[in-house]
N, C-alpha and C positions, 0 to 999 in steps of 0.2 A: 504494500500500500504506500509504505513513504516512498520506494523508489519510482511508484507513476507519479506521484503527486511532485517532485522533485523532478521530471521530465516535464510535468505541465508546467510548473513554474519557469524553467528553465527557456520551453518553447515562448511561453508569452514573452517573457524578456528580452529575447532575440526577436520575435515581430514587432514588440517596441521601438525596439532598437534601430531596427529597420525603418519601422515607419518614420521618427523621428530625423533619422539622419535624410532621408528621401524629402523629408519638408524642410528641413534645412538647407541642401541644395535645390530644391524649386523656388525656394523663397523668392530670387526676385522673379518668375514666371507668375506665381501665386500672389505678389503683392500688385501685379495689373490688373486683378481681377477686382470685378466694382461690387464687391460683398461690402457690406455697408453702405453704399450708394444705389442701389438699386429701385424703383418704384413702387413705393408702399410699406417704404423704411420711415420712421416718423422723427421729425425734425423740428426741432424748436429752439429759434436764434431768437431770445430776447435781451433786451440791455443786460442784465441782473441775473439770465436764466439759460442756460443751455444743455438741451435733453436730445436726447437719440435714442432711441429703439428701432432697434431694425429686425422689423417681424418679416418684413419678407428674407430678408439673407437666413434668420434663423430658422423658418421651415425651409430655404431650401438646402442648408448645411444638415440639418434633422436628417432629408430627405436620403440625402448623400452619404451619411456615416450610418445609416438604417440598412442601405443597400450593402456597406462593405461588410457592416455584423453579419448580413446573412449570406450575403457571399463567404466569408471565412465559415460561417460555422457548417457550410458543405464540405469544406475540407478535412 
């Protein structure tokens, strides 16, 4: 039992790993993209006041890391 549970840990660690250094180098492909600016992100420039919500970038990010759970968990 400890030695699967010690491979599962191990395997997360390295697709971490992976994933992480992979977004490290797209970083600048990935910072052209208009996440945050997209329409129907919610913006409020006032003197005193400055708010963002960006509900659309965040369902379609939802959208996107939903797709890769279930793609990984067929593997």
């Amino acid at each position: 039992m400890a030695s699967r549970l010690n491979w599962t840990m191990q395997k997360t660690l390295i697709i971490v790993g992976v994933v992480v250094l992979l977004i490290g180098l797209g970083w600048p492909v990935f910072s052209r993209i208009p996440l945050g600016r997209l329409p129907g992100d919610i913006v409020v420039n006032k003197p005193q006041l400055k708010f963002f919500f960006p509900i659309t970038s965040m369902i379609l990010v939802s959208g996107m890391v939903t797709l890769l759970i279930r793609l990984f968990q067929r593997m």
